[in-house]
C-alpha positions in Angstrom: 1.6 -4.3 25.3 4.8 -2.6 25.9 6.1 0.9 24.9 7.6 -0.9 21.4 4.3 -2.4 20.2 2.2 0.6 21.3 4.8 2.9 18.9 4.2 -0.1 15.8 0.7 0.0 16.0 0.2 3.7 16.3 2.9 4.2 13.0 0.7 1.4 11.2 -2.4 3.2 12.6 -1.4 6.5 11.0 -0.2 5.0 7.9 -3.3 3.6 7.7 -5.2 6.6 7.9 -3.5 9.0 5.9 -3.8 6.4 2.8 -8.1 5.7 3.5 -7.5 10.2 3.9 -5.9 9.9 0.4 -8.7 7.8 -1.4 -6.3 4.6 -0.8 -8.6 1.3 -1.7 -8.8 -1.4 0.5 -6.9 -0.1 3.0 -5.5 -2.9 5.4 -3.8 -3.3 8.4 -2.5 -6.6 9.5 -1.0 -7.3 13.2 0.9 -10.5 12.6 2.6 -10.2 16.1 1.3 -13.6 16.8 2.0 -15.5 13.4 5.5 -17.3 13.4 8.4 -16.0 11.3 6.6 -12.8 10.1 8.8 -10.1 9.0 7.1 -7.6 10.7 4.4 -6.8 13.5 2.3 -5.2 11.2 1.7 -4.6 7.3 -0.5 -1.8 6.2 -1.4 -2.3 2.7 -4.0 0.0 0.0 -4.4 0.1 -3.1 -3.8 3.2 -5.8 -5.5 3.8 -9.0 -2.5 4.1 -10.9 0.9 5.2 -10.7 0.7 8.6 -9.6 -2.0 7.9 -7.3 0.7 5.1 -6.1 3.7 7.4 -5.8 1.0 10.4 -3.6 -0.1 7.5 -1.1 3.5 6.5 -0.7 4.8 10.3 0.0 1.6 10.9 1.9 2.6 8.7 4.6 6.3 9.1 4.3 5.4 12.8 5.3 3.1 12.3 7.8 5.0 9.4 9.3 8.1 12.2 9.5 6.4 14.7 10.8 4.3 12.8 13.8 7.6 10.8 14.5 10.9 11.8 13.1 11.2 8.7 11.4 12.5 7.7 7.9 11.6 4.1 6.1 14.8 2.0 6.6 14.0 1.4 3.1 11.8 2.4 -0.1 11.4 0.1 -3.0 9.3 0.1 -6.1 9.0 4.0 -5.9 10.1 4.4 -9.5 7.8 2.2 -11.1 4.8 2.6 -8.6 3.1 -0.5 -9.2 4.0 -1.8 -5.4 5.7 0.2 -3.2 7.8 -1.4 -0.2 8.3 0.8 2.8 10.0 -0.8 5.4 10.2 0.9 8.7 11.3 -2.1 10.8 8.4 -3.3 13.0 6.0 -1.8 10.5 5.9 -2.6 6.6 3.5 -0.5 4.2 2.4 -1.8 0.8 1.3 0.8 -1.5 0.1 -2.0 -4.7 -1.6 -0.8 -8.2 -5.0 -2.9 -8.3 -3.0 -6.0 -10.6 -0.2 -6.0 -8.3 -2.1 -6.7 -5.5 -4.4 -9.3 -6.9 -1.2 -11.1 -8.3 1.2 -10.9 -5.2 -2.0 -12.0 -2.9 -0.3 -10.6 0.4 -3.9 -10.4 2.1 -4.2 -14.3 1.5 -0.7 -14.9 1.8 -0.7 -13.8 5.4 -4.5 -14.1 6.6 -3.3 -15.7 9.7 -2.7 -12.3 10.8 -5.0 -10.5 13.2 -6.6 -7.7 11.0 -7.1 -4.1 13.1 -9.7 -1.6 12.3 -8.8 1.2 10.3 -11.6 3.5 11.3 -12.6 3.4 15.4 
């Protein structure tokens, strides 16, 4: 694994964490590294309650991502109507999704050729 990998999968890692920390549901990570013509090495994905609970995930790990690594998404969308939030930070994507969102949208299935990685251990 070299030094670019080892930063994704710690970012996803800590994403990860700070939304299961934040009462996130079904929280997710996906390494799709090996799956052809992903747009990303890995998506993190949870679910939220509702809105709010959407919106505190999403800032959750946008300040917690900042502070451990400097970084800033390379883009946010969905933040105003929190019912899935995008954050795109290149090799890592995070989806923040309100329960109906998720079950609609059915990213899990959609990419369950990806390797899933244990949130916890």
């Amino acid at each position: 694994m070299n030094n670019r990998d080892k930063e994704a999968e710690v970012l996803a890692r800590l994403a990860a964490q700070i939304m299961d920390e934040k009462k996130g549901e079904d929280v997710r990570i996906l390494d799709l590294r090996k799956v052809h013509g992903a747009p990303a090495e890995y998506f993190v994905m949870a679910t939220g309650n509702v809105p709010s609970h959407v919106s505190a995930l999403s800032d959750a790990v946008f300040e917690a991502v900042k502070k451990a690594t400097g970084l800033n998404p390379h883009k946010v969308e969905g933040y105003q109507n929190a019912e899935w939030i995008l954050m795109d930070y290149f090799d890592v994507v995070v989806h923040i999704f309100q329960k109906d969102k998720r079950a609609f949208y059915r990213l899990d299935e959609l990419w369950n050729d990806g390797e899933e990685v244990k949130v916890r251990g």
